[in-house]
C-alpha positions as CSV (number, residue, x, y, z in Angstrom):
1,X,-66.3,-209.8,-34.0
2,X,-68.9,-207.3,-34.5
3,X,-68.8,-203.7,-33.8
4,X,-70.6,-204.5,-30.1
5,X,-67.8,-206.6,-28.8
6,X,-65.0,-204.0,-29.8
7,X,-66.5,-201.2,-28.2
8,X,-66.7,-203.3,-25.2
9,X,-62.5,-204.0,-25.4
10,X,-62.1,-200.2,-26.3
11,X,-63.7,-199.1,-23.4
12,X,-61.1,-200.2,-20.2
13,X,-58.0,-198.6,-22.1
14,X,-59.3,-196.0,-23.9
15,X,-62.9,-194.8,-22.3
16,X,-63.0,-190.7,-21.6
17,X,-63.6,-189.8,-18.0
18,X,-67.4,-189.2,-19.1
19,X,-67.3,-193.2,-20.7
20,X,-65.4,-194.3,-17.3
21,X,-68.4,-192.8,-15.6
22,X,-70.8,-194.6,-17.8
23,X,-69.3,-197.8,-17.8
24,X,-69.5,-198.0,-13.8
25,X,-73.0,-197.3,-14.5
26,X,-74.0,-200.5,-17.0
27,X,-72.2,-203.0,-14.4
28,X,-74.3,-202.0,-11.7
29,X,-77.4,-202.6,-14.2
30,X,-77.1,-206.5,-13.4
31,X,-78.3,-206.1,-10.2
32,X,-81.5,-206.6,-11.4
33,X,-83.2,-203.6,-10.1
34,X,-85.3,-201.8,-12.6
35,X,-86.0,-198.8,-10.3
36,X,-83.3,-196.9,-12.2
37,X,-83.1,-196.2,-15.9
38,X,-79.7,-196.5,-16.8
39,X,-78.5,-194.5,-20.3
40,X,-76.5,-196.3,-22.8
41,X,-74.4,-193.9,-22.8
42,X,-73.6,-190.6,-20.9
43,X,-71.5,-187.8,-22.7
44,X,-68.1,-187.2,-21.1
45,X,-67.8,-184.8,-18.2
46,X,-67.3,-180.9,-19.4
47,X,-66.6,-178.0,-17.3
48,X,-66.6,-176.0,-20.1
49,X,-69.9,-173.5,-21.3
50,X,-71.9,-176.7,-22.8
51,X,-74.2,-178.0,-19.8
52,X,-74.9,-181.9,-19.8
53,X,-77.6,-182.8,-21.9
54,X,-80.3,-184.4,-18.8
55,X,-83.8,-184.4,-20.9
56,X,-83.8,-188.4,-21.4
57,X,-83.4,-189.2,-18.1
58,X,-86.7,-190.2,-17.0
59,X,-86.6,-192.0,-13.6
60,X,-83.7,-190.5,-11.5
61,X,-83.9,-187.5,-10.0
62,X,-81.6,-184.9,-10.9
63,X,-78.0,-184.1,-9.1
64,X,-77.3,-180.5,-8.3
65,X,-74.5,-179.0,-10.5
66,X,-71.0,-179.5,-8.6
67,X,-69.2,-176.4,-8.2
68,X,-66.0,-175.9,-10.7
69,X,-64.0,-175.7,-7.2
70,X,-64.8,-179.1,-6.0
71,X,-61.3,-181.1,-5.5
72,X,-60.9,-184.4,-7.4
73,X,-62.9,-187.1,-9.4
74,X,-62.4,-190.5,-9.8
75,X,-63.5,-194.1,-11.7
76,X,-62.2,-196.3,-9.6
77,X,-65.3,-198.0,-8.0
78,X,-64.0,-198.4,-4.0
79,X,-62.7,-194.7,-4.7
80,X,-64.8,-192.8,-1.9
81,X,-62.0,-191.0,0.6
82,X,-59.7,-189.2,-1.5
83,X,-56.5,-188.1,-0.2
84,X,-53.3,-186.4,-1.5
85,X,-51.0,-189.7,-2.2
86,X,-54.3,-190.9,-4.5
87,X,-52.3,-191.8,-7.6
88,X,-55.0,-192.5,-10.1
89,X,-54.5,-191.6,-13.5
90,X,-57.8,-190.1,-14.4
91,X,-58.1,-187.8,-11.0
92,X,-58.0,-184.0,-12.3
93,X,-56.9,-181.5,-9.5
94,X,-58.6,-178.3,-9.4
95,X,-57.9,-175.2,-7.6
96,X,-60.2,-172.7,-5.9
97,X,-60.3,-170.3,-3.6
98,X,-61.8,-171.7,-0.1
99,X,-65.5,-171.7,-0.6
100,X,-68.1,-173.7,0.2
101,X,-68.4,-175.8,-2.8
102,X,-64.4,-175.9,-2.9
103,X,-63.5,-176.7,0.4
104,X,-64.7,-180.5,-0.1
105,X,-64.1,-183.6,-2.7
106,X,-66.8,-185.0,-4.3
107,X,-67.0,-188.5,-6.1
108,X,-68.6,-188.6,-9.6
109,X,-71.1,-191.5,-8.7
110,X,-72.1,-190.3,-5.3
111,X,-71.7,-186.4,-5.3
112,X,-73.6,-186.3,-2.1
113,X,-71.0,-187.6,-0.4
114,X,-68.7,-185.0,0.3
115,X,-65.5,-185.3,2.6
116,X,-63.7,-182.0,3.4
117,X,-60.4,-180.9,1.4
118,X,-56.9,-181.5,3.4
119,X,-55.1,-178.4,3.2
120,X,-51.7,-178.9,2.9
121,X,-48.4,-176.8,4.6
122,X,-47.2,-176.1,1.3
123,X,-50.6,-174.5,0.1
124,X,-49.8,-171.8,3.5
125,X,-49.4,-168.7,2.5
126,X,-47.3,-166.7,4.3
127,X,-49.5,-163.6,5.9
128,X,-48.4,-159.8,5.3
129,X,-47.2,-157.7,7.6
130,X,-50.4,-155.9,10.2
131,X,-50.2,-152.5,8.3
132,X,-50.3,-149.9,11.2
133,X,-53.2,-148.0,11.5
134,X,-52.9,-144.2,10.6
135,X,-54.6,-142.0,13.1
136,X,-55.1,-137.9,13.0
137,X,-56.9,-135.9,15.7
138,X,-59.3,-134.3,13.7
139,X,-59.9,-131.7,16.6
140,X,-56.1,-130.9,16.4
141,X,-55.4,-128.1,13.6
142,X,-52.8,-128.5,10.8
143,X,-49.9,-125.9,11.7
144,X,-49.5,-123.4,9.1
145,X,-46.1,-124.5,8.1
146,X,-46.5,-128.1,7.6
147,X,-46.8,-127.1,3.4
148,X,-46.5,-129.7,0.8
149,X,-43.1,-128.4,-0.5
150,X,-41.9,-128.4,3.4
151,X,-43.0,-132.5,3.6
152,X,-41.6,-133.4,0.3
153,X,-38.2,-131.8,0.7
154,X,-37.7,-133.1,4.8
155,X,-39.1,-136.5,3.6
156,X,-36.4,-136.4,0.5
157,X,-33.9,-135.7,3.0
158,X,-34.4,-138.2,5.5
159,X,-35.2,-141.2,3.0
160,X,-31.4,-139.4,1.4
161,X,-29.3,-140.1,4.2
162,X,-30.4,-144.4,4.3
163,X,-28.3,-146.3,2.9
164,X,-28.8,-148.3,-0.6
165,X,-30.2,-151.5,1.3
166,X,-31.8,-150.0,4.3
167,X,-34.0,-148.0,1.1
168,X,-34.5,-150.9,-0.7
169,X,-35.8,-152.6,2.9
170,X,-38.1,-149.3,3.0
171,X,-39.5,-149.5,-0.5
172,X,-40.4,-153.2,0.4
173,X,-42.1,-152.6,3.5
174,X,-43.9,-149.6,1.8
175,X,-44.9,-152.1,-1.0
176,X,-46.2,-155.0,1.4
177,X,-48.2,-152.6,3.6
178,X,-49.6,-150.4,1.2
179,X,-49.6,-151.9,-2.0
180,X,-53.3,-150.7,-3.0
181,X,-52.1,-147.5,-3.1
182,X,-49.2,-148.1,-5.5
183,X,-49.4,-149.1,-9.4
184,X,-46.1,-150.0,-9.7
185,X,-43.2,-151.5,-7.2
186,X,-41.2,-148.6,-5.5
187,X,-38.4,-150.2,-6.1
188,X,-38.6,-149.0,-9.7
189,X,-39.2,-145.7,-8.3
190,X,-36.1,-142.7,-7.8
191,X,-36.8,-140.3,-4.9
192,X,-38.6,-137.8,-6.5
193,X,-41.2,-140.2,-7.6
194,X,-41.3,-142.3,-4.4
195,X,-42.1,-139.3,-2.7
196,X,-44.6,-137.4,-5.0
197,X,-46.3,-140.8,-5.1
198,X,-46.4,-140.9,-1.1
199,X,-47.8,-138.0,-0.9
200,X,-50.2,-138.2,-3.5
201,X,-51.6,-141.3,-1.8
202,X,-51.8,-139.6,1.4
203,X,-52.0,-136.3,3.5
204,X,-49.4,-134.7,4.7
205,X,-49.5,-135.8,8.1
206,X,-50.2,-139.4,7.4
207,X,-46.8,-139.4,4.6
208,X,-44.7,-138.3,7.6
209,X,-46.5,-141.3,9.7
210,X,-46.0,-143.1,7.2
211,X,-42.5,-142.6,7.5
212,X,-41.4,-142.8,10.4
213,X,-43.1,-145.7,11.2
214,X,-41.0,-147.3,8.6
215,X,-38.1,-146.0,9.6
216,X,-38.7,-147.5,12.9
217,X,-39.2,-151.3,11.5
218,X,-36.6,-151.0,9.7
219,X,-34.2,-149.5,12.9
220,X,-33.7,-146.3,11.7
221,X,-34.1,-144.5,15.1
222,X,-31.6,-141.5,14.4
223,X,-33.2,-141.0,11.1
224,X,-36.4,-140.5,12.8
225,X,-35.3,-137.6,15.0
226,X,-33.6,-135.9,12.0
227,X,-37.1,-135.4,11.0
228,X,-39.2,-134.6,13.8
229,X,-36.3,-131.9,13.6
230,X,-36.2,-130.7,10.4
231,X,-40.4,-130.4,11.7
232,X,-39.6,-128.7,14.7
233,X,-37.6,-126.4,13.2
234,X,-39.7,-125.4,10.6
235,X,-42.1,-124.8,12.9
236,X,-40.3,-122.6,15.1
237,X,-39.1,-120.4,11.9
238,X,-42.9,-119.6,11.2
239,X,-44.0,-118.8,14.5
240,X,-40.9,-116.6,14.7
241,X,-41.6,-115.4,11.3
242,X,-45.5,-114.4,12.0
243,X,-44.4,-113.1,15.5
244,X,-41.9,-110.4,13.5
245,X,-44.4,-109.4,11.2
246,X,-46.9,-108.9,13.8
247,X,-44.2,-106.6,15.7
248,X,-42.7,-104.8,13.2
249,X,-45.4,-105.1,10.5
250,X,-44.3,-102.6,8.4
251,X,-41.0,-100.3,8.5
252,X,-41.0,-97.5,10.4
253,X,-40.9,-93.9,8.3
254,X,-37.5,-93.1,8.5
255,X,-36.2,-96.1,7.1
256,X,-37.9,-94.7,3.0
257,X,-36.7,-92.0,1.8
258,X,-40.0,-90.8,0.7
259,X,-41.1,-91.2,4.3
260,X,-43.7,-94.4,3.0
261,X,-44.3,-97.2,5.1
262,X,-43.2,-100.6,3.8
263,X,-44.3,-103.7,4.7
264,X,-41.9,-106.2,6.5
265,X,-41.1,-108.6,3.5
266,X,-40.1,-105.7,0.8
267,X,-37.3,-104.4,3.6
268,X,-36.0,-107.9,5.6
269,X,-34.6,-111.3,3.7
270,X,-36.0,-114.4,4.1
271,X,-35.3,-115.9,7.4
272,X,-32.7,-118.4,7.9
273,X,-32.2,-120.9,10.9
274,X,-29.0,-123.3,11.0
275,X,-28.2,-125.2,14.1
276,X,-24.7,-123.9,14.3
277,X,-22.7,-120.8,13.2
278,X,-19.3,-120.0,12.4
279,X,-19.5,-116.5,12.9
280,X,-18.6,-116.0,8.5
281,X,-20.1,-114.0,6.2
282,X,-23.0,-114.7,4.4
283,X,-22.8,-112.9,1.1
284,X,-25.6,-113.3,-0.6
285,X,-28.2,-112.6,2.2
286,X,-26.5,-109.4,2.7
287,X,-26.6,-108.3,-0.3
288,X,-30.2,-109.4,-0.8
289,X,-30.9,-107.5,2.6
290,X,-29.1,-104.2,1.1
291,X,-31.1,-104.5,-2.2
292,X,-34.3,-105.1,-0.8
293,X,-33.7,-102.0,1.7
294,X,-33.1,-99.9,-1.2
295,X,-35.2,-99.9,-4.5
296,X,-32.7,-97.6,-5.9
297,X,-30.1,-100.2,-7.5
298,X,-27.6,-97.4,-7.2
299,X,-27.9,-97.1,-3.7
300,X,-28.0,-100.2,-2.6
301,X,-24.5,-100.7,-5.1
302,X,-23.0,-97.4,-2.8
303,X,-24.0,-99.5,0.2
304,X,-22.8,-102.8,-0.6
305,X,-19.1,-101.1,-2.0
306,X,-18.9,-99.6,1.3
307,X,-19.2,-102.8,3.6
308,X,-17.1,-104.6,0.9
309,X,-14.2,-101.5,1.3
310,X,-13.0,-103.5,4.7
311,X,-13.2,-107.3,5.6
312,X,-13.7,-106.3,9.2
313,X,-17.3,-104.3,8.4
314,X,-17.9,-107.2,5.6
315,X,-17.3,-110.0,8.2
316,X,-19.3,-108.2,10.5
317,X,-22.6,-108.4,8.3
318,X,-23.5,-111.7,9.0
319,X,-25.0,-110.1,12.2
320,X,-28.6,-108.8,10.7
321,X,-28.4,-105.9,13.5
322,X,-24.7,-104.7,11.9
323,X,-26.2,-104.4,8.3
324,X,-29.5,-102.4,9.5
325,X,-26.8,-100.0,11.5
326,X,-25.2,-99.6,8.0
327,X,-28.6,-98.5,6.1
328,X,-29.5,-96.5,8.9
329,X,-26.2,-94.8,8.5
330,X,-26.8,-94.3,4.4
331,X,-30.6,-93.3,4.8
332,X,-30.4,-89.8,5.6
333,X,-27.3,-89.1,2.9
334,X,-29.6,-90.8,0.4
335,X,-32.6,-88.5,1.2
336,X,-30.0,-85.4,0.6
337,X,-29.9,-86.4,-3.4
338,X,-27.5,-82.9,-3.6
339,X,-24.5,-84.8,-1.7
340,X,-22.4,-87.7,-2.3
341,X,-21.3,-88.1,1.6
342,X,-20.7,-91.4,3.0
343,X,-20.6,-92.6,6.9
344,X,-16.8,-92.6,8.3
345,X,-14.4,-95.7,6.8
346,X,-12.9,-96.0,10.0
347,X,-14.2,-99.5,11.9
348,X,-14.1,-97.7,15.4
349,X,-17.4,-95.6,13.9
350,X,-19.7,-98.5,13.1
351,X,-18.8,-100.6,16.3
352,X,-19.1,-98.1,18.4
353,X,-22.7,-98.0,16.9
354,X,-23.6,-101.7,17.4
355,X,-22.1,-101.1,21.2
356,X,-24.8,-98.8,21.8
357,X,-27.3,-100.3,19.8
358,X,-26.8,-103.2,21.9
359,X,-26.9,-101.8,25.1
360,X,-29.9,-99.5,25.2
361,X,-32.7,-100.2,22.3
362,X,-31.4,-103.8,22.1
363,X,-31.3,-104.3,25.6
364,X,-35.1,-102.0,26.3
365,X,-36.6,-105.1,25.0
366,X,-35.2,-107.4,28.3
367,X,-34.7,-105.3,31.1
368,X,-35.2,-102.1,32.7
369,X,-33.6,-99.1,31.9
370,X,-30.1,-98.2,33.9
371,X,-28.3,-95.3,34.8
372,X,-25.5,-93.7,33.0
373,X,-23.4,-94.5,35.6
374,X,-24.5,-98.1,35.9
375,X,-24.0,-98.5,32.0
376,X,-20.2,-97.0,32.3
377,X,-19.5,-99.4,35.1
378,X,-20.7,-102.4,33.6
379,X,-18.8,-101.5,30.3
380,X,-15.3,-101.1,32.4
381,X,-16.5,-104.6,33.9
382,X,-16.8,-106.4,31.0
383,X,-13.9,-104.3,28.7
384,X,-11.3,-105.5,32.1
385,X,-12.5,-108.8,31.2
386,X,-11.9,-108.5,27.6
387,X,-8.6,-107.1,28.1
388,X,-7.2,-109.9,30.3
389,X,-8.5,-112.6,28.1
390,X,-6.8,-110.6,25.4
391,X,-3.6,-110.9,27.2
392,X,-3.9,-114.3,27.4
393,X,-4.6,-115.0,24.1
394,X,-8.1,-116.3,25.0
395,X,-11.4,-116.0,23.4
396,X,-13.7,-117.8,25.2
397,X,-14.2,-119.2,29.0
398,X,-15.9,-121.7,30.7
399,X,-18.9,-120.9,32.7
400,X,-16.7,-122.9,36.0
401,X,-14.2,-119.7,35.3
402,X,-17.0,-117.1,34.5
403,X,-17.7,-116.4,38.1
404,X,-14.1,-115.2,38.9
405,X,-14.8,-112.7,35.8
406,X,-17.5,-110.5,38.3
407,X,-19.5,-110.2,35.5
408,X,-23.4,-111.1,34.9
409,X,-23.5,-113.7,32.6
410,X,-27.4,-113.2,32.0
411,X,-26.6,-108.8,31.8
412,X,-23.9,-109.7,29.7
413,X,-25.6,-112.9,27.4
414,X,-29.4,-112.2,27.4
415,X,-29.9,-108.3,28.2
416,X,-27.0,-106.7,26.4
417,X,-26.2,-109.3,23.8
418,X,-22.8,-108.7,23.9
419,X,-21.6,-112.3,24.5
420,X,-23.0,-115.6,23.5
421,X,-23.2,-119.4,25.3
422,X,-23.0,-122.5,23.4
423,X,-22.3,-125.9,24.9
424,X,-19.0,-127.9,23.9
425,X,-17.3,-131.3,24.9
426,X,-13.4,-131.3,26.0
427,X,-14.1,-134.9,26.7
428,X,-15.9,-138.0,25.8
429,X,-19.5,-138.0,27.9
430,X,-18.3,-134.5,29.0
431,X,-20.5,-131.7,28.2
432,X,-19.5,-127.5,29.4
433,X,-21.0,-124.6,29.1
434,X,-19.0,-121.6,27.6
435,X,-19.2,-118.0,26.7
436,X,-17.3,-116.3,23.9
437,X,-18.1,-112.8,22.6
438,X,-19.9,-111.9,19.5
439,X,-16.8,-112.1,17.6
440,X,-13.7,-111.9,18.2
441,X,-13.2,-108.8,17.0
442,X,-16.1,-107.2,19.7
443,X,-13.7,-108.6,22.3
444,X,-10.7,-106.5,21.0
445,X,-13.2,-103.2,20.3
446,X,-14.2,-103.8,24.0
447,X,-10.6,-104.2,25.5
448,X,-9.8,-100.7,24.0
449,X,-12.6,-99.3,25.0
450,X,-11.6,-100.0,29.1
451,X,-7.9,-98.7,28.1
452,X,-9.7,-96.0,26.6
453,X,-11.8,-95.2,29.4
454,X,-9.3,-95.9,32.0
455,X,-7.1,-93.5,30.9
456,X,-9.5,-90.3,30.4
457,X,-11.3,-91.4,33.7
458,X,-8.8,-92.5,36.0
459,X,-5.9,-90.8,33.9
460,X,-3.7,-93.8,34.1
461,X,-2.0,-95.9,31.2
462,X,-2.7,-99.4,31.5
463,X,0.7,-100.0,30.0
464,X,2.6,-98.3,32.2
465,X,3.3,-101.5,34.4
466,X,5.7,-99.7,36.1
467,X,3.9,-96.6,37.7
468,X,2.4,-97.2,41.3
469,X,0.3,-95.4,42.8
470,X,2.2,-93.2,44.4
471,X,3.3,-91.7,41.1
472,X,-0.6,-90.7,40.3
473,X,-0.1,-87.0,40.1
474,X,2.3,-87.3,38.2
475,X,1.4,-89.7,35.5
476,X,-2.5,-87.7,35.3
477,X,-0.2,-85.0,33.8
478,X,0.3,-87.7,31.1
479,X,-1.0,-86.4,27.4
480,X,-2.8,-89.2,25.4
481,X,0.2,-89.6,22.8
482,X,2.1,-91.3,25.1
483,X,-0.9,-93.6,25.8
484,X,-0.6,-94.0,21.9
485,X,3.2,-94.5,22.0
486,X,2.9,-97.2,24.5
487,X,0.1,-98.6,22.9
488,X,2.0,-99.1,19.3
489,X,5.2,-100.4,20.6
490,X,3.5,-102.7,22.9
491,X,1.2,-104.0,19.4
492,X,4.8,-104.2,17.7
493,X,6.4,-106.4,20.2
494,X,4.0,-108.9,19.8
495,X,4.7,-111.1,16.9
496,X,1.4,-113.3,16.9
497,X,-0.5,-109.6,16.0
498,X,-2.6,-110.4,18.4
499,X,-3.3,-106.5,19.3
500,X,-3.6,-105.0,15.4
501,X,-7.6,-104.9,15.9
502,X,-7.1,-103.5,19.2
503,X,-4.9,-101.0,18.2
504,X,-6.5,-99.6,15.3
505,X,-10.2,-99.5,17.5
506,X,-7.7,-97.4,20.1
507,X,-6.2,-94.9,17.8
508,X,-9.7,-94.3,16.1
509,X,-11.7,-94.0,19.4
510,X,-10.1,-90.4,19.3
511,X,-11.3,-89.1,16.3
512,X,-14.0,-86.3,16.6
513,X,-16.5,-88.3,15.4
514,X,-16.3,-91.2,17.8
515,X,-15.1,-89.5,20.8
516,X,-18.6,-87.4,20.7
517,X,-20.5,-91.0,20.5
518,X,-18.4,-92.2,24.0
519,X,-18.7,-88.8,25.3
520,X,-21.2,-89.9,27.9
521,X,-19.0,-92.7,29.5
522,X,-16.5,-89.9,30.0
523,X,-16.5,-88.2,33.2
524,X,-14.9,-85.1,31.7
525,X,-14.5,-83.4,28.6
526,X,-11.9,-84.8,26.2
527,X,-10.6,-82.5,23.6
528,X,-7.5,-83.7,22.0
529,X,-7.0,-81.4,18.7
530,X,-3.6,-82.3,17.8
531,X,-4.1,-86.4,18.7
532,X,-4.6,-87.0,14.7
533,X,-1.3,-85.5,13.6
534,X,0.8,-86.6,16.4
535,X,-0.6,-90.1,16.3
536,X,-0.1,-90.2,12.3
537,X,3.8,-88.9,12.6
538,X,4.5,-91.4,15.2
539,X,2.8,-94.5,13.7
540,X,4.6,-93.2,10.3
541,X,8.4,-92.7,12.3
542,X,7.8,-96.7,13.2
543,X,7.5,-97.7,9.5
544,X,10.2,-95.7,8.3
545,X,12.7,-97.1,11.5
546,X,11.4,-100.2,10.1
547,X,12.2,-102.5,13.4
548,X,9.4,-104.7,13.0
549,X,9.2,-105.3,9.0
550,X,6.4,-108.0,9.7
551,X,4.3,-105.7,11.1
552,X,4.2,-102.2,9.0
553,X,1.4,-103.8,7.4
554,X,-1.0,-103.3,10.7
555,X,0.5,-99.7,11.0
556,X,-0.6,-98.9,7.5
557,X,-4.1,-99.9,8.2
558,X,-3.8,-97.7,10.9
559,X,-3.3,-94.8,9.3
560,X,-5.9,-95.6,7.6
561,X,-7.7,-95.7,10.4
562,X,-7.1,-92.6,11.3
563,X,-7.7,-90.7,8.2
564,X,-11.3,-91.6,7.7
C-alpha cells in the first residue's frame, strides 16, 4: 500500500475540520467541470491571528472573511439548515453578541448562504429594573439648610430604622438600578460607607430621591415620611433660626456689662426642636446658655449655683424665657464688681417675674396693650381657674370643658403664654384637644396668686367656707395671719401634698420684695410689717406640735421661703 492509499483511509476518521473541508472539495472534482481549480489540499480552518493562506488560488473568486460570531459549521454534505438538535460531531458553537455577522449560521462550503440564528428561551435574559428618572427644577433654589452633614445624618437615620432584610432588599435595588455608579456591591457596604458613597455619586437632592424612591419599592411608606420630616423640620429650624437673628441681631446693651453689643450667637445656645416635651430639665443647654451669657467663668459658676440651690428654679430652666429672667436678675450685681449680692432665694421672686414677663413684653408681641384693670381681672379669671383645678387634683382640661372655665383660651394660650394645647387620644381613633399650664407648678403660683388677691381686694379668706356674706364686715376686719393660719392647716390636712407649692408661693407673696412687684394688681396699699415673724412662729409652733410628722418637711422649706 503506498503512502497515497493511507492517506485516503486516514482521512474519514481522522481528517481536521480544515481536511473535512477539503475532502468535500476533491469529490466534487469528478464532476468533470474544469471551471474550478480545486487545491490538493486546504489548511485547516483557524480563527486564530494566522489568516488563510489564498495566493494559489487562481480561478475562484475569493469569499469574504466570515465574522468570528457566525453560529455553527459543518462537513456533512446535505448539512445546509442548521438547527439546535444538530448533533454533529465536528459543529463548534460560538457565541456573540447579536450583530450582523452573528445573528446568522453559515455553512463552510456555501458561506453565502446564510439562515438566521434561533434564539433560544434559555439564552433570555432577564431585563433590569426601568431605573426612575431623577428630575430637579433648576429654577427652584437649594434651601439653605439642606447641608451635606444634614442629608447624611437624616439618610443614616432612615436607612437605621429598616430592618436587616428590608436593607439588604434596598442595597439590591440600589445595585441593579445604579450599578455604574458603584465599584463594589453595597451589600459589602456598612452605613457610613453606603451613604458617603450615595452621596458622592449624587447631589444632595437627587440622594434623598434616590431614597425614597426606594423606600417606596420596597414598601417602606412610614419610612418615607420620617424623612420628608426630619427635612421639614430642619427646614423650619433655619428659617426660625435666620428670622431670630434678623430680630434680635445682636444683644441689647444692658445685657454686657461693659455696655458692648454682642452678636446673637456669643449670648443664645444652639436651637433645639423636638416633637414632644416633658416639661424636664435640660442641663446642659442651660448651662451652655449661662456660660455663653457670661464670659466671666466666675459668673456664670455664681449663676448656675444659684438655679442649682432649688429644684423648683432648676426645673424651671428648661423654659429659655425663665433662664434669660435669671441673667437679667445677675447683670446689674455683676456690673457692681464692689458687692457680692444675689437676687432673692425665695421661688415666689422669680415667678412672679416670668408672670409679668409673660403678660406685658411677652404678650406686646400678639396683641394690643390692656388696661391695668383688664390685666387684674383676667389674672383673678384664670388664678379662680387654677385654684378649682387645684382642688380637684387636676392639671389639665379638655377643650369640651374649657368653655365652662370663662376664660379665653387664645388670651390665655397664644397672647399671654401662660397655658399650652397639645392634642391626646383617651380612645382608639379618638383624638381631643387639651390645655394644661406651663407647668404644673405655674398652676399652683397662679392659684395663690387669686387667694392672694382675693383677700387684699375683696378682704375675704377663701378658706373660710363658713363665712357668708352677711358676716363681710366682720371678716374685712380679718388680719392676713389668719389667712396664713388657715392656709397651713388646710396644706397639712392634705396628705397627698398637693398644696406644699401653693403654700410656700402664698407665704412668700408677702415679703417686701414681691408684694412691691404685685403692688399694681392691688387696689390698696398692703403693708404688713410683722407678717414675716408671725408667719415664721406659727409655721415653726406646727413642727414643734408635730401633728402631721409627714409633712414638717414642706413647712421647713417654708421657712425657708420666707427667710430669703
Amino acid at each position: 500500500m503506498d503512502d497515497s492509499e493511507l492517506e485516503e483511509m486516514a482521512t474519514p476518521s481522522g481528517s481536521s475540520l480544515g481536511d473535512a473541508v477539503s475532502g468535500r472539495g476533491q469529490s466534487m472534482s469528478g464532476e468533470g467541470d474544469e471551471l474550478f481549480y480545486i487545491p490538493e489540499r486546504r489548511p485547516s480552518l483557524d480563527l486564530g491571528p494566522s489568516p488563510m493562506d489564498t495566493s494559489h488560488w487562481q480561478y475562484v473568486d475569493q469569499a469574504a472573511s466570515p465574522a468570528l460570531g457566525y453560529r455553527s459549521m459543518t462537513s456533512e454534505d446535505d448539512s445546509v439548515h442548521m438547527s439546535d438538535e444538530d448533533g454533529s460531531p465536528t459543529r463548534v458553537q460560538l457565541s456573540g453578541a447579536d450583530s450582523y455577522s452573528s445573528c446568522y449560521s453559515l455553512d463552510s462550503d456555501d458561506c453565502e448562504k446564510m439562515i438566521p440564528k434561533l434564539k433560544c428561551k434559555d439564552d433570555t435574559v432577564s431585563e433590569l429594573p426601568v431605573k426612575p428618572e431623577l428630575f430637579q427644577d433648576p429654577n427652584e433654589p437649594r434651601h439653605p439648610s439642606l447641608t451635606v452633614a444634614f442629608t447624611f445624618k437624616a439618610i443614616s437615620k432612615t436607612l437605621g430604622k429598616l430592618s436587616e432584610a428590608d436593607l439588604r432588599y434596598f442595597k439590591m435595588l440600589l445595585w441593579k438600578r445604579y450599578s455604574h455608579s458603584f465599584n463594589t456591591h453595597p451589600q459589602g457596604l456598612d452605613m457610613v460607607d453606603l451613604v458617603d458613597r450615595l452621596l458622592e455619586c449624587f447631589n444632595l437632592e437627587f440622594s434623598l430621591q434616590i431614597t425614597k424612591t426606594l423606600l417606596q419599592d420596597i414598601e417602606q411608606t412610614k419610612m418615607i415620611d420620617y424623612l420628608e420630616t426630619l427635612c421639614i423640620k430642619n427646614e423650619v429650624r433655619h428659617d426660625l433660626c435666620e428670622n431670630l437673628k434678623k430680630k434680635f441681631g445682636e444683644v441689647r446693651e444692658d445685657a454686657d456689662p461693659q455696655g458692648e453689643r454682642r452678636p446673637f450667637d456669643d449670648v443664645f445656645t444652639d436651637l433645639y426642636i423636638s416633637s414632644t416635651c416633658d416639661n424636664g430639665p435640660n442641663i446642659e443647654h442651660e448651662d451652655e446658655y449661662f456660660q455663653k451669657r457670661f464670659t466671666d467663668p466666675d459668673q456664670a459658676a455664681r449663676v448656675i449655683a444659684y438655679i442649682n440651690s432649688s429644684k423648683t428654679l432648676r426645673i424651671m430652666c428648661h423654659l429659655p424665657l425663665f433662664c434669660s429672667l435669671v441673667a437679667d436678675e445677675f447683670q446689674p450685681i455683676f456690673r457692681n464688681q464692689a458687692t457680692r449680692a444675689e437676687p432673692p432665694r425665695n421661688i415666689t421672686y422669680m415667678y412672679t417675674k416670668l408672670l409679668l414677663a409673660l403678660i406685658r413684653p411677652h404678650r406686646a408681641f400678639r396683641a394690643p396693650h390692656r388696661s391695668l384693670n383688664k390685666e387684674r381681672d383676667f389674672l383673678m379669671t384664670v388664678g379662680k381657674m387654677a385654684f378649682d383645678m387645684l382642688e380637684r387634683g387636676k392639671f389639665k382640661i379638655s377643650k369640651y370643658d374649657w368653655e365652662e372655665t370663662g376664660v379665653n383660651d387664645e388670651e390665655v394660650v397664644i397672647n399671654s403664654g401662660l397655658c399650652t394645647q397639645y392634642m391626646r387620644s383617651p380612645h382608639v381613633l379618638c383624638h381631643e384637644k387639651v390645655i394644661s399650664f406651663i407647668h404644673p407648678t405655674m398652676q399652683e403660683y397662679l392659684a395663690a396668686l387669686y387667694v392672694f388677691l382675693y383677700f387684699t381686694n375683696q378682704g375675704k379668706n377663701i378658706f373660710e367656707q363658713q363665712l357668708k356674706d352677711r358676716f363681710k364686715g366682720i371678716f374685712k376686719g380679718h388680719t392676713a395671719i389668719e389667712l396664713y393660719k388657715s392656709a397651713v392647716d388646710h396644706s397639712l390636712r392634705h396628705d397627698d401634698g398637693k398644696y406644699d407649692i401653693f403654700l410656700r408661693f402664698l407665704l412668700g407673696m408677702g415679703l417686701k420684695t414681691n408684694l412691691g412687684l404685685l403692688e399694681p394688681f392691688c387696689t390698696a396699699t398692703v403693708k404688713w410689717p410683722t407678717l414675716v415673724e408671725d408667719a415664721t412662729a406659727l409655721i415653726e409652733k406646727r413642727i414643734r406640735e408635730n401633728q402631721y410628722p409627714g409633712r414638717n418637711g414642706n413647712l421647713k422649706l417654708c421657712l425657708e421661703e420666707l427667710k430669703s
